[in-house]
N, C-alpha and C positions, 0 to 999 in steps of 0.2 A: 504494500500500500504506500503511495506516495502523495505528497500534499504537491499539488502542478502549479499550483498560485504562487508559490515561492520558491521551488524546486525546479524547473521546470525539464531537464538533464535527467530528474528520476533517480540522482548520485544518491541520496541520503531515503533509508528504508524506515518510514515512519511506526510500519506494523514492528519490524524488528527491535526498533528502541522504546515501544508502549506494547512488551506482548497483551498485558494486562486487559489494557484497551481493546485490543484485538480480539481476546477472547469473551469480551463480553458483547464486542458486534455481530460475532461466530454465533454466540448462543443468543441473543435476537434473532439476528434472521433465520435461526431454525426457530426456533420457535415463532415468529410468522411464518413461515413457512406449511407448519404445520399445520397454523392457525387456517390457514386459505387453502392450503391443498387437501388436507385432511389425512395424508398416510405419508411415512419417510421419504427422505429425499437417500435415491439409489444410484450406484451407477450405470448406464446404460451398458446393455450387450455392443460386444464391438461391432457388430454387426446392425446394428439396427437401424441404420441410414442408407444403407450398402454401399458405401462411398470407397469400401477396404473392394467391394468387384468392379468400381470403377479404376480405382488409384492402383491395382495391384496387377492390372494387364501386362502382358509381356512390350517393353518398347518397340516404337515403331523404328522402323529402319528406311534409310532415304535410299533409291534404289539404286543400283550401279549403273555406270550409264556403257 
């Protein structure tokens, strides 16, 4: 997490010097989270967009001339 109004580089990690902070925005937004969706937040299958049978085709090859 980085503050961009006075950082703006990204040099200086605000999450890492307030973990404090951090961990109590962690557990806010799960808990909205749960508030509005109503069941855990999970990781998706790798597969569930299919973008791994898009991205994972053999390269094309430029033909010889």
């Amino acid at each position: 997490m980085f503050d961009t109004e006075s950082d703006f580089s990204e040099a200086h990690d605000v999450a890492g010097m307030h973990p404090g902070v951090t961990r109590k925005m962690k557990d806010l937004w799960r808990h909205e989270w749960l508030r509005h969706v109503g069941r855990p937040l999970t990781q998706p299958a790798p597969n569930i967009c299919r973008l791994n049978e898009k991205y994972n085709q053999p390269m094309m090859r430029i033909p010889d001339r």
